[in-house]
N, C-alpha and C positions, 0 to 999 in steps of 0.2 A: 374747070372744077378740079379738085383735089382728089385725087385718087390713091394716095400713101396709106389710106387704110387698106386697101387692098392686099396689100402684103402681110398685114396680120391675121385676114380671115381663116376660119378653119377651114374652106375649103382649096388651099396652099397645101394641104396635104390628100388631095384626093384627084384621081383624074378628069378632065373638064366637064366630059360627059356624063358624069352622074347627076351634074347639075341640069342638064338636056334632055331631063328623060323621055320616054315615046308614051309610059302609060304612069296610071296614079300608083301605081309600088313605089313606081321608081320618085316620083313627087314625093310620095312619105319619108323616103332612105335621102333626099336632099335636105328636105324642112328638119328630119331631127338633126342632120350635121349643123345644121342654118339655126339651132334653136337655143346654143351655148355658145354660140359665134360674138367675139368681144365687141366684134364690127358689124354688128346686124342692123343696127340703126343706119350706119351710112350705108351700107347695103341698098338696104331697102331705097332709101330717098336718091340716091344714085341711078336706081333700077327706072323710080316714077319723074324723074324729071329727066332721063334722056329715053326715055318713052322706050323701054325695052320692052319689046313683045314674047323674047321666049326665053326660057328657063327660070328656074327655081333663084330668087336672086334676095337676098335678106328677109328667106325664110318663109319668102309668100311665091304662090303660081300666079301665070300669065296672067289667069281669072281673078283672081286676089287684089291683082294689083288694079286691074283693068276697075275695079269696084270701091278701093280707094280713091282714084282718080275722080269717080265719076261723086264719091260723097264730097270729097273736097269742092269741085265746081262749085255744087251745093251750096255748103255753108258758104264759098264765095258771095254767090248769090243773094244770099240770106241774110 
């Protein structure tokens, strides 16, 4: 997979760990840097197709994602 957008994200200016946070502050203080991010689309699809389980990853949480996943199956399905 193509990872070159990575280098444009906004969080290229911020330490890794704020995207790791322990509680939901710190998920809010990731989502708004994730929320003007030119790369938040491949972000995200990045995030749900190598099955990333932690941190704040194109602007959605663990739980976020874990919840698109399961709609997608869905309409699969459907």
């Amino acid at each position: 997979m193509d990872t070159e957008w990575m280098s444009k994200g906004n969080c290229r200016f911020e330490p890794p760990e704020r995207f790791f946070p322990s509680d939901g502050v710190g998920v809010e203080i990731a989502k708004q840097i994730c929320a003007t991010c030119p790369v938040q689309s491949p972000c995200l699809e990045y995030a749900l197709e190598q099955r990333i389980d932690h941190g704040v990853w194109g602007g959605t949480s663990e739980r976020q994602r874990r919840r698109i996943l399961k709609a997608r199956r869905r309409s699969v399905r459907a």
